[in-house]
Residue frames as qw, qx, qy, qz and C-alpha x, y, z in Angstrom:
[[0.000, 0.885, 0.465, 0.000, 0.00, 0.00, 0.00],
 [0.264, -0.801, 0.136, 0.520, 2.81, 2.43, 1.06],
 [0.444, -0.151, 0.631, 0.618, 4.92, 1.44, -1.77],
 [0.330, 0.327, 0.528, 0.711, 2.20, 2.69, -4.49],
 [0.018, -0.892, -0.205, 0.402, 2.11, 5.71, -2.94],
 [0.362, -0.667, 0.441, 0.478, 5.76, 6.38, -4.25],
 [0.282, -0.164, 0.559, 0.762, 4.91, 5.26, -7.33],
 [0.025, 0.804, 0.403, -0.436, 2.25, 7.80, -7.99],
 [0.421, 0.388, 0.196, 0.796, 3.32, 10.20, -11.04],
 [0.277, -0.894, -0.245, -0.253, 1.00, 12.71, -9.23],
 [0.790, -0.578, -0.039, 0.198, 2.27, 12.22, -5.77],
 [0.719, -0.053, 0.224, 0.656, 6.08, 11.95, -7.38],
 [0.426, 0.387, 0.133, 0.807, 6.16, 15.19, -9.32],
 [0.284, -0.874, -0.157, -0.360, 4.38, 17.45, -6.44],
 [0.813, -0.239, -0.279, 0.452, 7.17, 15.99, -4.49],
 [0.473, -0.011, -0.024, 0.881, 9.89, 18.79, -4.30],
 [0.072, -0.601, -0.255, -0.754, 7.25, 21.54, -4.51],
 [0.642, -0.640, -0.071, -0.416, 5.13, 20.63, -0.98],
 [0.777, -0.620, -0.062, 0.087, 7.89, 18.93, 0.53],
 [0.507, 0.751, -0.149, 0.397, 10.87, 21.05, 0.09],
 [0.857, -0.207, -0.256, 0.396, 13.87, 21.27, 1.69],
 [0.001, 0.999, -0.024, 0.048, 15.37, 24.49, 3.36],
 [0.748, 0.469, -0.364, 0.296, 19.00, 24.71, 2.50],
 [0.025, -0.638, 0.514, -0.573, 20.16, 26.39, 5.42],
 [0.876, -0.243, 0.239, -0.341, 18.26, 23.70, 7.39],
 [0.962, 0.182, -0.118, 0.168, 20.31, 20.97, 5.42],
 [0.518, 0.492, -0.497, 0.494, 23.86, 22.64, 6.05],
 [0.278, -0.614, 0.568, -0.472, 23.01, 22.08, 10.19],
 [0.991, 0.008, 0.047, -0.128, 22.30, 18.73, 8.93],
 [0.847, 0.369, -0.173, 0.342, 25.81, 18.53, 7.25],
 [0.167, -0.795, 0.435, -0.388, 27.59, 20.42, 10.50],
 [0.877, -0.228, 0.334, -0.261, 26.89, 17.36, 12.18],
 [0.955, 0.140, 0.256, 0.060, 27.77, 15.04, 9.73],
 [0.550, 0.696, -0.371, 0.275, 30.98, 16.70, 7.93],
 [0.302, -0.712, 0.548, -0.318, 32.78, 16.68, 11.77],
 [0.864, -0.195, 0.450, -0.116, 32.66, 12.43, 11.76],
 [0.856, 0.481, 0.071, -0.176, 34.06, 12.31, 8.15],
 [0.697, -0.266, 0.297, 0.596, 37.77, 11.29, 7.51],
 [0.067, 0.706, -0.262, -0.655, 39.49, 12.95, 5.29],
 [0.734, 0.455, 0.499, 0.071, 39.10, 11.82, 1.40],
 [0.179, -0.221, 0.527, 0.801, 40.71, 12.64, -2.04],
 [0.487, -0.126, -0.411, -0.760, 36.99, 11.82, -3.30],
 [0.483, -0.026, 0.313, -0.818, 34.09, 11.55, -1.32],
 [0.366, -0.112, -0.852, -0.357, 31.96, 8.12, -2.41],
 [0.417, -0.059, 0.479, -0.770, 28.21, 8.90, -0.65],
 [0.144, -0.356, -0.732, -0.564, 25.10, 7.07, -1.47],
 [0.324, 0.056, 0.370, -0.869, 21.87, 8.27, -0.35],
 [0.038, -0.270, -0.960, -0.065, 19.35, 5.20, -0.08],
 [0.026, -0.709, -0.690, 0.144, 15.65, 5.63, -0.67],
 [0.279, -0.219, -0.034, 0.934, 16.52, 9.17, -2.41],
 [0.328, 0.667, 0.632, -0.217, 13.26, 9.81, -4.41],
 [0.242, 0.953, 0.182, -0.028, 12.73, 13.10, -5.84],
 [0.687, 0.442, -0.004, 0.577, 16.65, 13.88, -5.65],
 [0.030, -0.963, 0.141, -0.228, 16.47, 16.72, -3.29],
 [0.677, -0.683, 0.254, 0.105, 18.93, 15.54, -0.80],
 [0.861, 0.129, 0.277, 0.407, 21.30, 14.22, -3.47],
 [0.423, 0.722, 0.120, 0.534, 21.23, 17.31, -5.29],
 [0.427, -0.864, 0.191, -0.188, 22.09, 19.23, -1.90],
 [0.723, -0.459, 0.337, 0.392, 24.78, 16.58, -0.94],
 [0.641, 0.336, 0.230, 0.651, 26.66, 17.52, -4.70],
 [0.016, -0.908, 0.063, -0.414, 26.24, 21.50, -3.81],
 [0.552, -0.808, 0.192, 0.073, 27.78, 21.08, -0.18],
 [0.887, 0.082, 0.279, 0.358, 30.50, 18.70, -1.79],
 [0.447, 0.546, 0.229, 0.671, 31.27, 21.66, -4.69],
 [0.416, -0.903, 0.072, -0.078, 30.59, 24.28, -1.58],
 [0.653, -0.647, 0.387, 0.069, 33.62, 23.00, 0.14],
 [0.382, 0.739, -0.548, -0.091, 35.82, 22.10, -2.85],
 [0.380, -0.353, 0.854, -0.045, 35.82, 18.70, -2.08],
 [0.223, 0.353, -0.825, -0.381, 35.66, 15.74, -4.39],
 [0.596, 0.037, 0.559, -0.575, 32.40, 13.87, -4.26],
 [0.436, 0.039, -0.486, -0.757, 30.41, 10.97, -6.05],
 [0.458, -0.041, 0.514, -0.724, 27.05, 10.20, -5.30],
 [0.331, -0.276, -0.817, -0.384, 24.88, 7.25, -6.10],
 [0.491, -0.069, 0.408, -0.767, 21.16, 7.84, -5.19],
 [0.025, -0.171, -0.977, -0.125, 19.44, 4.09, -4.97],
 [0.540, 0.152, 0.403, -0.724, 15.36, 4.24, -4.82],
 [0.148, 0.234, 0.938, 0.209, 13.18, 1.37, -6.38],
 [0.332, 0.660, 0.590, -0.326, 10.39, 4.12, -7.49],
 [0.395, 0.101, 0.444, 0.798, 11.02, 5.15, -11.28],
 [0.185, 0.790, 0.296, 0.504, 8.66, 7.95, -11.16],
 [0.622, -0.713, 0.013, 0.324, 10.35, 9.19, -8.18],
 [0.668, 0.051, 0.433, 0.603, 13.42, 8.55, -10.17],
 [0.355, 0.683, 0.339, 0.541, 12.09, 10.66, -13.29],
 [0.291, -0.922, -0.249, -0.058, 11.54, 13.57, -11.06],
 [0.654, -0.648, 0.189, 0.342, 15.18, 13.09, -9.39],
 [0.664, 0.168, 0.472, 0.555, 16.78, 13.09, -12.99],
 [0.086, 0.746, 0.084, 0.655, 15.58, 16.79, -13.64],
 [0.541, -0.836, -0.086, -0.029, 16.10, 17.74, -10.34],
 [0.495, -0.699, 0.355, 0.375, 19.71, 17.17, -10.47],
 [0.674, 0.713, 0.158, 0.110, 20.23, 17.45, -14.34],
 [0.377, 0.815, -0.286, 0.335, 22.82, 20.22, -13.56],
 [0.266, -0.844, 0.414, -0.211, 24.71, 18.72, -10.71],
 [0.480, 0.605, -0.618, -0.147, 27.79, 16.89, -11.06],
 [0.349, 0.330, -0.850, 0.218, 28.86, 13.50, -10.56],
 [0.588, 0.064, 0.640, -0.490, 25.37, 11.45, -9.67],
 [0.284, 0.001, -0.938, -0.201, 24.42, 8.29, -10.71],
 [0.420, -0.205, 0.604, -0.645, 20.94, 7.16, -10.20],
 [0.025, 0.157, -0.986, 0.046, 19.56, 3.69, -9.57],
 [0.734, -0.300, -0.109, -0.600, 16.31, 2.44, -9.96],
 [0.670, 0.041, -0.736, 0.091, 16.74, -0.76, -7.36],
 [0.661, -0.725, -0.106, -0.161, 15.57, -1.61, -3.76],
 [0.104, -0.877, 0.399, -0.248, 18.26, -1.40, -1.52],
 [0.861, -0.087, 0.439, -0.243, 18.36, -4.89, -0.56],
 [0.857, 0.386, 0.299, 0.164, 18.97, -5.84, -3.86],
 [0.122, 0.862, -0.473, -0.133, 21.77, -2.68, -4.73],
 [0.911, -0.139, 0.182, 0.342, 24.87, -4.73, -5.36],
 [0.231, 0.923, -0.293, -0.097, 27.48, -1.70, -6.08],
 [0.717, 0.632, -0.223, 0.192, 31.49, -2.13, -6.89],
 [0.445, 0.208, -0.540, 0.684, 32.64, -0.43, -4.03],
 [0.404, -0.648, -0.584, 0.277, 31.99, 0.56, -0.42],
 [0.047, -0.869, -0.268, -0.414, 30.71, 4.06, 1.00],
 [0.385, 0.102, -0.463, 0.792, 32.23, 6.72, 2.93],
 [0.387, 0.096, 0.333, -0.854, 28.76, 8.30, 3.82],
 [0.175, -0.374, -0.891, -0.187, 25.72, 6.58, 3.51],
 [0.159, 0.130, 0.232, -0.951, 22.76, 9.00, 3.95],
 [0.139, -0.436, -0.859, -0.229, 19.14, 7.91, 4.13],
 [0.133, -0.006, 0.414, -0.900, 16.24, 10.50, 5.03],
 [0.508, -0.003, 0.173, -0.844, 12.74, 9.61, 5.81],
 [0.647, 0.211, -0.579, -0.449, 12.52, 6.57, 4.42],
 [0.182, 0.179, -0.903, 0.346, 13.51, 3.88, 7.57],
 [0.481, -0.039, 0.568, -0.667, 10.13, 4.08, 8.36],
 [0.773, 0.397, -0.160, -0.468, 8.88, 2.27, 5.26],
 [0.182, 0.465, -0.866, -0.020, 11.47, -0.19, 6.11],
 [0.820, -0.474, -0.114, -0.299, 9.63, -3.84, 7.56],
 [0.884, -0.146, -0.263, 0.357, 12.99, -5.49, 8.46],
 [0.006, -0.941, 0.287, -0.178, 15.48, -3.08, 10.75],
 [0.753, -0.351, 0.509, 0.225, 17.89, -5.93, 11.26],
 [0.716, 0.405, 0.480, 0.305, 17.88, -6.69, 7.89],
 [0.209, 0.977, -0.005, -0.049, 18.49, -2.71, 6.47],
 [0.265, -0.817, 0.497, 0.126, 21.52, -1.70, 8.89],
 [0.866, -0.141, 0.457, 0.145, 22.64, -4.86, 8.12],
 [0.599, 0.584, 0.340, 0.430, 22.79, -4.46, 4.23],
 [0.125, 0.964, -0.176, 0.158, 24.03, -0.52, 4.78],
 [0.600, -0.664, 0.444, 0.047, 26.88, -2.17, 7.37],
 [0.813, 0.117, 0.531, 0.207, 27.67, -4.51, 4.52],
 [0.586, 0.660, 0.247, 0.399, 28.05, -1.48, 1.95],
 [0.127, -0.978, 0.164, 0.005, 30.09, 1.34, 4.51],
 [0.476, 0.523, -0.561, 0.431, 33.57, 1.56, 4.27],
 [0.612, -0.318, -0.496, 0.527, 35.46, 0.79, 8.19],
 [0.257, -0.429, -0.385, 0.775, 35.54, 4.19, 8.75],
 [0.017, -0.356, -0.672, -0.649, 32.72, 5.27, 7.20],
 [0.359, 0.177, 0.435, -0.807, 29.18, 7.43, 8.69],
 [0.055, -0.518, -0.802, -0.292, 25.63, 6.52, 8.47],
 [0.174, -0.096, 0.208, -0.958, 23.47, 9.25, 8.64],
 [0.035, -0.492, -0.870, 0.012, 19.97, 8.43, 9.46],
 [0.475, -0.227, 0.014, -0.850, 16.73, 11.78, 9.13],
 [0.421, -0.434, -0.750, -0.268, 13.57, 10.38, 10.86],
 [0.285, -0.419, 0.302, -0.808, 11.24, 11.34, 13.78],
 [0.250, -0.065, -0.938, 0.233, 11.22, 9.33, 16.87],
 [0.333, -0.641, -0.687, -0.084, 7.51, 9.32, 18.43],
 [0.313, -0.621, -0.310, 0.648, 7.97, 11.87, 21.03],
 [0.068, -0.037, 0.428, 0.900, 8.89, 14.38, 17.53],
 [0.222, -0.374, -0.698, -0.569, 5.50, 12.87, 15.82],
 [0.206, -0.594, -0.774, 0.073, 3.37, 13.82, 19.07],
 [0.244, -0.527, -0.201, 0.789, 4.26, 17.01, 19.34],
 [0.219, 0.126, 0.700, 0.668, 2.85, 17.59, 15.73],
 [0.331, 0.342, 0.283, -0.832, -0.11, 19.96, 15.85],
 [0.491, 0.271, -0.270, -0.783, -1.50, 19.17, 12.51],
 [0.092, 0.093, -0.975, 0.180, -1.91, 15.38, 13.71],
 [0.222, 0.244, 0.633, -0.700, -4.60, 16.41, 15.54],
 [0.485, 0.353, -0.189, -0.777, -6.96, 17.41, 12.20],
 [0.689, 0.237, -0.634, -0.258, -6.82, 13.61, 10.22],
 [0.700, -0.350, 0.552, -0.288, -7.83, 10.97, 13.02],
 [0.973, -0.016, 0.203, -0.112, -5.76, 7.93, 12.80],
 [0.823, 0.543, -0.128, 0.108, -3.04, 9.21, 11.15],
 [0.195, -0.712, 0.594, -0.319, -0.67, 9.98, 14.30],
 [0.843, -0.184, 0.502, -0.049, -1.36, 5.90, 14.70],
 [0.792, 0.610, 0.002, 0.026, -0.43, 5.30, 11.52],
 [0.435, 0.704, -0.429, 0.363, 3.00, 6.85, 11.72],
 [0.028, -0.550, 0.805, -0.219, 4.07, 5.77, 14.92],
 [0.913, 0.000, 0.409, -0.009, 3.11, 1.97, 14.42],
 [0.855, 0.453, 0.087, 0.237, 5.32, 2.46, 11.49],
 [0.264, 0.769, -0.408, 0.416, 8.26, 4.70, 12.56],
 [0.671, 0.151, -0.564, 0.457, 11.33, 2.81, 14.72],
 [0.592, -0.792, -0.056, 0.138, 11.67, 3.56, 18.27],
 [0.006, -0.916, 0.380, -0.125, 14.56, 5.44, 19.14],
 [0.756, -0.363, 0.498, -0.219, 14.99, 2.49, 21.13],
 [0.790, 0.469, 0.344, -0.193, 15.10, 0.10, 18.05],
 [0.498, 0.823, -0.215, 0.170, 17.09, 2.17, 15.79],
 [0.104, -0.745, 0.648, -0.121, 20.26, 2.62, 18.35],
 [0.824, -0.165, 0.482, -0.249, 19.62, -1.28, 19.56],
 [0.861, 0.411, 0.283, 0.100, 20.43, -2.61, 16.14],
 [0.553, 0.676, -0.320, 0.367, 23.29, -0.54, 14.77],
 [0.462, -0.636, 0.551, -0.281, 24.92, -0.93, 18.45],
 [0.898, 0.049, 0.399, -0.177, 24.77, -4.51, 17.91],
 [0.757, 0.628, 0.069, 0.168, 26.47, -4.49, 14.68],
 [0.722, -0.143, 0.003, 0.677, 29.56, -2.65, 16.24],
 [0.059, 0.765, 0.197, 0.611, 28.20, 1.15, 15.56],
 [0.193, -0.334, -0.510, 0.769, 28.75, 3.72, 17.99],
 [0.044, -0.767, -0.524, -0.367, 25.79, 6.26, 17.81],
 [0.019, -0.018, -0.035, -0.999, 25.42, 10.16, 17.67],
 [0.026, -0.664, -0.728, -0.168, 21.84, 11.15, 18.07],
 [0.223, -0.189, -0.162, 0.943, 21.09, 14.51, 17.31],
 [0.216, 0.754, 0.574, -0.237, 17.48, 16.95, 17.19],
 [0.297, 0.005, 0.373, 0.879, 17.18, 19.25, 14.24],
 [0.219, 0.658, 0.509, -0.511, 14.73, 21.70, 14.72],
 [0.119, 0.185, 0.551, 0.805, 13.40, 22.28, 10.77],
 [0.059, -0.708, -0.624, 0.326, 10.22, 24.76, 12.26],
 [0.203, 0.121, 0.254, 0.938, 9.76, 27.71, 9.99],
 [0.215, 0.559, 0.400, -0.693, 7.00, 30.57, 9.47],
 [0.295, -0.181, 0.563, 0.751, 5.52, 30.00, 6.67],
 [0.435, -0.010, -0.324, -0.840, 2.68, 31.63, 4.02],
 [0.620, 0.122, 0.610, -0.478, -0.68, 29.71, 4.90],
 [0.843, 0.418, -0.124, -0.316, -1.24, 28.77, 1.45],
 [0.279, 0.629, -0.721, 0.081, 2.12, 27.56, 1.25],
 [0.477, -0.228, 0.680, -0.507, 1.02, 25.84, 4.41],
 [0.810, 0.324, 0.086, -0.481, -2.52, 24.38, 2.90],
 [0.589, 0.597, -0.439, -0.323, -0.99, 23.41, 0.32],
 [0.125, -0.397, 0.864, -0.285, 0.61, 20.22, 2.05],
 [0.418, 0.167, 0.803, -0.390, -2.22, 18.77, 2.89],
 [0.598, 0.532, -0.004, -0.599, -4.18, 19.91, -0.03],
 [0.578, 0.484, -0.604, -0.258, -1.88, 17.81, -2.27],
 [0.961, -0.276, 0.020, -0.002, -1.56, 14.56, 0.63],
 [0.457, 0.712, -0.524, 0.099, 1.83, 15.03, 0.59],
 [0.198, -0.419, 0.853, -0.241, 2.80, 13.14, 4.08],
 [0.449, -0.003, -0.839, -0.308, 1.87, 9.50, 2.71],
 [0.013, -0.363, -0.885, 0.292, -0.13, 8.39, 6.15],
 [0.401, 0.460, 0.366, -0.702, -2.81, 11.37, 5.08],
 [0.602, 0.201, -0.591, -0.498, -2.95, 8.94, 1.79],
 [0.034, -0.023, 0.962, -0.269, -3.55, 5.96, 4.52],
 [0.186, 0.205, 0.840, -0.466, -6.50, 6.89, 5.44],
 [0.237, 0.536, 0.707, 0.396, -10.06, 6.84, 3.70],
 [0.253, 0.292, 0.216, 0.897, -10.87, 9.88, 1.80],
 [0.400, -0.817, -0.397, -0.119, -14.34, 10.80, 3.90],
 [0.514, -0.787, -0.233, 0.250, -12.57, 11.12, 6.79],
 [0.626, -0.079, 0.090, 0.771, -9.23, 12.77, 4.77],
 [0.093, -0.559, -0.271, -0.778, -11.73, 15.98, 2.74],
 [0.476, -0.803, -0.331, -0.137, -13.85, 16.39, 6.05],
 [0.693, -0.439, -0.006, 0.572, -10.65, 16.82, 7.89],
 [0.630, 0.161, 0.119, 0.750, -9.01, 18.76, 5.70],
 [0.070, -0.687, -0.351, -0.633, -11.88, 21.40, 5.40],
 [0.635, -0.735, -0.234, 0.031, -11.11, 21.81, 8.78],
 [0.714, -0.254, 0.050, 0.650, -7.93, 22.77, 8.69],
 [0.387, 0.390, 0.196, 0.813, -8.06, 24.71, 5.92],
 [0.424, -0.781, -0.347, -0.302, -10.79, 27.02, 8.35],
 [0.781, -0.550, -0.197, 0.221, -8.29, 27.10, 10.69],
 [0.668, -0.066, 0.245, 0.699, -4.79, 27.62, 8.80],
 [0.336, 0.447, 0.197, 0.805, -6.25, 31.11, 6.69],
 [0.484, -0.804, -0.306, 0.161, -7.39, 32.56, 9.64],
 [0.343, -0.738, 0.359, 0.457, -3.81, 34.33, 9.82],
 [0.507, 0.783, -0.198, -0.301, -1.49, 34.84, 6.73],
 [0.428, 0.461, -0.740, 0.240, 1.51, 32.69, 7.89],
 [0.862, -0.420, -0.061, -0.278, 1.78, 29.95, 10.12],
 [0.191, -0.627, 0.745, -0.122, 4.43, 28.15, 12.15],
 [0.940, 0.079, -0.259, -0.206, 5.17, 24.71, 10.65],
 [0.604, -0.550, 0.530, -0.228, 6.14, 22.53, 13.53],
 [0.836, 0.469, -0.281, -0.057, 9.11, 20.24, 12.19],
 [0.238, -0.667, 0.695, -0.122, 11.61, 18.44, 14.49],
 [0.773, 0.502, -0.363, -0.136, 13.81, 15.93, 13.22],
 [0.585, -0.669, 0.405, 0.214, 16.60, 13.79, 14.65],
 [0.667, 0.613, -0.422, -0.034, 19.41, 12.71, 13.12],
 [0.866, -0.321, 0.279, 0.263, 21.65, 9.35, 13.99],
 [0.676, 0.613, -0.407, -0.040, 24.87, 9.27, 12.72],
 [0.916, -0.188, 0.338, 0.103, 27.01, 5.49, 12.99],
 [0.441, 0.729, -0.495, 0.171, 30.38, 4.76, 12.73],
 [0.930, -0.112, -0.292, 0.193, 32.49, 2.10, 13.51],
 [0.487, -0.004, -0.165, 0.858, 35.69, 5.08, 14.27],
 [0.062, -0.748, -0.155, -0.642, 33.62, 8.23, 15.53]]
């Protein structure tokens, strides 16, 4: 069911519009994560489950930011995703992308970053993932991990509007608990850091989220209860011109030498 959300042409090319990515937000993502990295003559990242391409295309800017040598394979097993990600990063340099589940990837060589956002919830096996990512990092390599542990998702205001769909997401998103438990096991040590991505932003801009289903669990549920809901919100949200969209994030990052 989740899986043909993602492969949606709709769904896939509203992608990068309603769920964009603030840059300045992404470079306190890469503070974090440049401080764990050895040093490299060239960079070899992948970014698993990349979709639409934003993150990819961001990791080749920071790369060319910082005059450092970079190439990036982005793996995802959704080819209209995919299409999307192929104009999205048309003009930036030295990506490769992959239609192919992750599971199945079978690259050449091993990774010196390995960067995966949102996507670990859509995982069913979390033994099985790390495993396969542990199997493709270099020895002194980082995983990064985006995702939002349960405590994140309750603090979500717009939860409250679409009943059922705060169950939805945390029966399907890892415990904190979970996540460290398994890459600890494997021989990771673990960073675990909160990234507070909470902006002010135009109500339509706002709307617009929801308007288009962009977070897949408000495709979960059944469309009565998704249009009644929404018209509620939307009654709510233009009330004022701009709104505060409430967005906290953590971020793991694993490494066998951090």
């Amino acid at each position: 069911m989740v899986n043909d959300i993602f492969l949606n042409k709709v769904y896939s090319s509203s992608y990068p519009f309603t769920r964009k990515i603030n840059k300045k937000i992404f470079g306190d993502y890469m503070e974090k994560i440049i401080e764990h990295l050895k040093d490299k003559k060239t960079f070899k990242i992948l970014d698993v489950g990349c979709g639409t391409g934003q993150f990819t295309s961001l990791l080749s800017n920071y790369f060319d930011y910082k005059e450092l040598e970079v190439e990036i394979d982005g793996v995802d097993s959704s080819p209209e995703m995919l299409k999307v990600a192929e104009e999205l990063t048309r003009n930036d340099r030295n990506i490769k992308l992959i239609e192919s589940d992750i599971l199945s990837f079978k690259p050449k060589q091993k990774y010196d970053l390995i960067f995966s956002s949102e996507m670990i919830h859509l995982v069913d096996d979390t033994q099985e993932f790390f495993e396969r990512l542990n199997n493709l990092i270099s020895m002194d390599g980082v995983i990064a991990i985006r995702t939002s542990t349960h405590k994140q998702l309750y603090e979500r205001e717009w939860y409250k509007y679409f009943p059922g769909t705060l169950l939805i997401d945390i029966t399907r998103h890892k415990s904190s608990y979970e996540i460290k438990a398994t890459l600890e096991s494997l021989g990771f040590i673990l960073k675990q850091y909160e990234i507070d991505e909470s902006e002010q932003i135009n109500s339509r801009e706002y709307l617009n989220i929801f308007e288009n289903r962009s977070y897949s669990t408000l495709r979960l549920i059944p469309d009565s209860i998704y249009y009644e809901s929404l018209n509620k919100l939307r009654k709510e949200v233009l009330k004022t011109d701009t709104v505060i969209k409430d967005y906290k994030m953590t971020l793991y990052i694993a490494g066998k030498e951090i």
